[in-house]
C-alpha positions in Angstrom: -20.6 -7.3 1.8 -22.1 -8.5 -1.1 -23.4 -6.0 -3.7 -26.7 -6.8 -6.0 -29.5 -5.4 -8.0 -32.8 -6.9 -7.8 -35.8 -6.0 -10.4 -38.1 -2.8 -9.2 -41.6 -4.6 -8.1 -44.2 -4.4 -5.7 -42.1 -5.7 -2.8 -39.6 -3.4 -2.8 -40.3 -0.3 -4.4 -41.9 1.9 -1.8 -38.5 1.0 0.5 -36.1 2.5 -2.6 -38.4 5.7 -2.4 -37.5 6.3 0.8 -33.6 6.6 0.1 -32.0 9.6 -0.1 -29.0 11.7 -0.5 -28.0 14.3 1.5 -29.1 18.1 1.8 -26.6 19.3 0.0 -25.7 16.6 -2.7 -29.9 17.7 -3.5 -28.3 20.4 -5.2 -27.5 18.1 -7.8 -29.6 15.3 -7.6 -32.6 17.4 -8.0 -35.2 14.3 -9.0 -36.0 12.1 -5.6 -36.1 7.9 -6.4 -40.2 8.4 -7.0 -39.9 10.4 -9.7 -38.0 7.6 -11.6 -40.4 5.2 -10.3 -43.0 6.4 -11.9 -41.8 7.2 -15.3 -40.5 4.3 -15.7 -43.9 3.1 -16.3 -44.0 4.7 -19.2 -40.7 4.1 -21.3 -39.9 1.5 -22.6 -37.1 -0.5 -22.8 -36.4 1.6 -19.1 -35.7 -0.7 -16.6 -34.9 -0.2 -12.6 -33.7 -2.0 -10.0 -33.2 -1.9 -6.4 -29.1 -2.0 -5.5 -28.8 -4.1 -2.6 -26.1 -4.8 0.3 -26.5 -8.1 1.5 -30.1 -7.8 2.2 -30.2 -3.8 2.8 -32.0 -1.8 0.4 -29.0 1.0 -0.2 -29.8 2.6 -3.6 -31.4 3.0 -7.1 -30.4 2.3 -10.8 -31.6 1.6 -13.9 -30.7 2.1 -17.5 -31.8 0.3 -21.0 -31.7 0.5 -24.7 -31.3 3.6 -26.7 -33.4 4.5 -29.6 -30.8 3.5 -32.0 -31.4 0.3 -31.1 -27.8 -0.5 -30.3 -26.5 1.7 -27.4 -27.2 1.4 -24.3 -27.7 3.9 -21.3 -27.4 3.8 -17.3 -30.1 6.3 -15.8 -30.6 7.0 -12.6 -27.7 6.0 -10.0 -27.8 6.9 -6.6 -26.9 5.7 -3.4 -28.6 6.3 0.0 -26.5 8.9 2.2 -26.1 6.4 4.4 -24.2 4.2 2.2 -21.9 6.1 0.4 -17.8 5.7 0.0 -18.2 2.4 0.1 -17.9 1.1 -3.6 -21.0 0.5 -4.0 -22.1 3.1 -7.0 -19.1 1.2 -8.7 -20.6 -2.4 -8.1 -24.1 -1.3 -9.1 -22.6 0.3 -12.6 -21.0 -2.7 -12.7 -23.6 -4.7 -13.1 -25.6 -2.9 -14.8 -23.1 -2.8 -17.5 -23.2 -6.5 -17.6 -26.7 -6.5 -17.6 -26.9 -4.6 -20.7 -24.2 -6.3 -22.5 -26.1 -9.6 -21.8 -29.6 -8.8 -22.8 -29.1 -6.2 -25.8 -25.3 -6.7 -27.2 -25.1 -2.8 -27.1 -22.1 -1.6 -28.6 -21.5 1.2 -25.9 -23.2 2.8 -23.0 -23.8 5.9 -22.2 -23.9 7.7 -18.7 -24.2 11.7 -18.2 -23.3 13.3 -15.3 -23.4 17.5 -13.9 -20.4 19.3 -14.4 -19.9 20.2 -10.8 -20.7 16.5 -10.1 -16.9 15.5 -9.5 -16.7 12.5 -7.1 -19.1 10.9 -10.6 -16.7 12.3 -12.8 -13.5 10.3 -11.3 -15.7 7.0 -10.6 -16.8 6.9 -14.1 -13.5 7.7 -15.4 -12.7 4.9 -13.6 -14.6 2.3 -15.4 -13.5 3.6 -18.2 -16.3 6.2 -19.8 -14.9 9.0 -21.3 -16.6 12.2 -22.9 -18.1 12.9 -26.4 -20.3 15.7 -25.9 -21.1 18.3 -23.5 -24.0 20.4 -22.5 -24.0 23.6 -21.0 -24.3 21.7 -17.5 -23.5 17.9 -18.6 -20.6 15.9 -19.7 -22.3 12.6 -22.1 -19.7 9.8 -21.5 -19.6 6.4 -23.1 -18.2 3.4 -22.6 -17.0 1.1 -25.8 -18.0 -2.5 -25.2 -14.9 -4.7 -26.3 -16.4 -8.0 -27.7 -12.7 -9.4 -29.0 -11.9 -10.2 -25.7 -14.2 -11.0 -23.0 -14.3 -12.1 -19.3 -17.2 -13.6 -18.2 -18.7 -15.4 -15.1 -18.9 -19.5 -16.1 -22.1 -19.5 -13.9 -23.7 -16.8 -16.1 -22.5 -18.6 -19.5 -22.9 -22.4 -18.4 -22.7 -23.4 -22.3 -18.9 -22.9 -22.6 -18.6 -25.5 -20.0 -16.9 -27.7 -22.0 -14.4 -25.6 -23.8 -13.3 -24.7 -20.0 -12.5 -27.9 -19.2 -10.8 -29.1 -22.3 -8.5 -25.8 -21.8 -7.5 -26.7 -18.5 -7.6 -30.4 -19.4 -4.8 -30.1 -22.0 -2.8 -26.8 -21.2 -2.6 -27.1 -17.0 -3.9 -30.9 -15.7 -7.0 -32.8 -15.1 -7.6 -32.0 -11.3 -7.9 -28.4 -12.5 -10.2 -29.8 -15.3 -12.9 -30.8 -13.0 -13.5 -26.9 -11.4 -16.0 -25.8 -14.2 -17.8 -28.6 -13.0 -17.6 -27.5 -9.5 -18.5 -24.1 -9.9 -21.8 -24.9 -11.5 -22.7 -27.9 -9.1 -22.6 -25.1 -6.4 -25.6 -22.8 -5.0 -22.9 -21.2 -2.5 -20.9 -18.3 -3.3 -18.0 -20.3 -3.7 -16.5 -21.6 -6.3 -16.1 -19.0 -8.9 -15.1 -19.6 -12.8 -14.0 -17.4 -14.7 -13.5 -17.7 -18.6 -11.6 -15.4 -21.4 -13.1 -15.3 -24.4 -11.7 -14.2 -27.3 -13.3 -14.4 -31.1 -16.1 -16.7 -29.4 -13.1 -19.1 -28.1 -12.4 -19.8 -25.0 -8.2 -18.8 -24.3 -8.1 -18.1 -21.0 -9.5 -19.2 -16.9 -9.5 -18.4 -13.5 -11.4 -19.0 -10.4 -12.0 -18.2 -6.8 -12.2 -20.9 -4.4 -12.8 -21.1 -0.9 -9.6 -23.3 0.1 -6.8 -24.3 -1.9 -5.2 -27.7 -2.3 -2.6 -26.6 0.6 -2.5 -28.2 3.8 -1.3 -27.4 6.8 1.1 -24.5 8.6 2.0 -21.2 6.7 5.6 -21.0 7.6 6.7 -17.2 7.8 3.4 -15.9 8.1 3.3 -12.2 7.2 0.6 -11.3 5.7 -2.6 -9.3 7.5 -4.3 -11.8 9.6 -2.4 -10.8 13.2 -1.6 -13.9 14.1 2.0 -15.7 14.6 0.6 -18.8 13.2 -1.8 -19.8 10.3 -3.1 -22.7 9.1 -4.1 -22.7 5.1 -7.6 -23.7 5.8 -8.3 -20.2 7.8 -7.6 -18.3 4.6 -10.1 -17.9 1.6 -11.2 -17.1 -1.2 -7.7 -18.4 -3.2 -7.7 -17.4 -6.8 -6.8 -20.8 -8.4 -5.8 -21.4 -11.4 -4.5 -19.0 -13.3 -4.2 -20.2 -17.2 -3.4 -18.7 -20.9 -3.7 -20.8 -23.9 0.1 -20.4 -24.9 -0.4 -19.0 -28.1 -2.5 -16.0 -26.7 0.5 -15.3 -23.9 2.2 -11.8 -23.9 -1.1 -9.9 -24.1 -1.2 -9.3 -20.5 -4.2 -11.2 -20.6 -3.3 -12.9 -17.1 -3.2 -9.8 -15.6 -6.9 -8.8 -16.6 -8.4 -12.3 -15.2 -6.9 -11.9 -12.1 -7.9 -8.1 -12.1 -11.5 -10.0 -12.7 -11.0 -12.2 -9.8 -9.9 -9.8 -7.5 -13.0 -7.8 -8.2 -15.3 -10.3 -7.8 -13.8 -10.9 -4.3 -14.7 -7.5 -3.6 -17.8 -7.9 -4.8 -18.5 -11.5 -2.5 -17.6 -9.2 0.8 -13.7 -10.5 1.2 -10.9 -8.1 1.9 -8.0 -10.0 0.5 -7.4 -12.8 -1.4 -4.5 -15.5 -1.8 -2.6 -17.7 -4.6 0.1 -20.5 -4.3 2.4 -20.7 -6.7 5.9 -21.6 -8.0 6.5 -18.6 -10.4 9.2 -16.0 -9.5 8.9 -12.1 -10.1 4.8 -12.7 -11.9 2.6 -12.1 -9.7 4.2 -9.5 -7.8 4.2 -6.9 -11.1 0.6 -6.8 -10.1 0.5 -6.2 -6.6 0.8 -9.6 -5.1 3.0 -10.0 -2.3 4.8 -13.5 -0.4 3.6 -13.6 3.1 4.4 -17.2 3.9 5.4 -20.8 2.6 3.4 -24.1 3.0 3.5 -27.2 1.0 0.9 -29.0 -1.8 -0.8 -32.2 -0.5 1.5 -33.8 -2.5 4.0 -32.6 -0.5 6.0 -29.8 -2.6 6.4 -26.7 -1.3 4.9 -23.4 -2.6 4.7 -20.1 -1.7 1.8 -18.6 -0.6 0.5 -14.4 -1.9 -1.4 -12.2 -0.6 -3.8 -9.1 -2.3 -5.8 -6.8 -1.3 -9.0 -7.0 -3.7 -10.6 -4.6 -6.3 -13.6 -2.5 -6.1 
């Protein structure tokens, strides 16, 4: 299911007051949803927003800039009881980070958490925040925002649209060359573009697309739709394609965009995703596994991968 946050207004606020967590997670989130509500009136450069499944109303976050002026922060994150174990605290930090990066350029974000708090302590660990300081009862974490390299959504950063397609133009083949254009000609979920970007050039792509340029049976089938028999078009998303500029290759940049892929399939709702490709021993160092072969509409065959997504 599809994960959001949506800008605290008068449409939605009183339903985010009326989450909650459980009796005894109260113990530690002492301060209910209308607390934050209304003192973020009063701060400034303290935003909120709504985290949304689908169209449910499932949680609370916020966050903004820090008085340095370069740091950000993310303050408060909670999820309805209802709602919890599901990913979704890691989705909504998730974008939230992006969020900040976006508007502000911050340097690093900062999250705190309770000591005793544990299942936060492993989820932001997770993301990657690690301590600096401690309180008698807190941990301070940050996160250090990496802008040599970046991966970033092409519908979010439409201006590198051409540097996409002159990468995939000269260094994989000009089918592949028209999929920025695609993505951003699209008001459905799918396509997705994906671009590396690394001292503001772009060196690396990826996307997720609904179908692939496959046709017809999956011989062998094996993978975890339980059926004896598939057809390509019954499986989607497909990450497609995955491409390096060869002079950045060996920096295990390949295996971060489809690390971004994959998450982004988790975010979209999907279970498991798919590639087709030629290479031998690659994609299975990250996870990927051969459930099946079918053929190119050209007519070559290729072998078809399975894995499960990110969250």
């Amino acid at each position: 299911m599809h994960i959001s946050i949506e800008a605290l207004d008068v449409n939605n606020w009183l339903k985010v007051s009326e989450l909650s967590v459980s009796q005894a997670q109260k113990q530690i989130f002492t301060i209910p949803n209308v607390y934050w509500i209304g003192i973020s009136r009063y701060e400034e450069h303290s935003e909120l927003f709504a985290i949304k499944r689908g169209d449910e109303y499932v949680g609370l976050t916020g966050g903004g800039l820090d008085e340095d002026g370069v740091s950000g922060y993310i303050n408060p994150l909670m999820v309805d009881e209802r709602f919890q174990g599901q990913g979704i605290a890691a989705e909504a930090i998730r974008l939230m980070m992006d969020y900040l990066i976006r508007k502000y350029h911050v340097r690093c974000i900062h999250i705190n958490h309770r000591k005793d708090n544990y299942a936060a302590s492993r989820l932001y660990e997770r993301l990657g925040f690690t301590i600096y300081s401690e309180t008698e009862k807190e941990f301070c974490r940050n996160y250090i925002v990496n802008y040599g390299v970046q991966i970033l959504s092409l519908r979010d950063y439409p201006e590198y649209t051409d540097e996409c397609r002159n990468l995939l133009s000269e260094h994989f083949n000009e089918f592949t060359s028209k999929h920025p254009s695609d993505v951003l000609a699209s008001s459905e979920p799918l396509p997705q573009g994906y671009f590396m970007l690394k001292n503001d050039k772009v060196i690396g792509w990826t996307g997720l697309h609904k179908h692939e340029v496959v046709s017809g049976k999956v011989y062998g089938w094996e993978g975890s739709i339980k059926k004896d028999e598939i057809l390509s078009e019954e499986l989607s998303p497909w990450i497609t394609p995955l491409l390096v500029h060869p002079d950045e290759r060996g920096n295990r940049y390949g295996k971060m965009l489809l690390e971004y892929a994959r998450r982004d399939a988790g975010r979209l709702g999907f279970k498991v995703t798919y590639l087709t490709t030629g290479e031998i021993g690659y994609y299975e160092k990250y996870g990927f596994r051969e459930v099946g072969l079918t053929t190119f509409t050209w007519g070559r065959p290729t072998k078809v991968y399975e894995v499960e997504v990110l969250l």
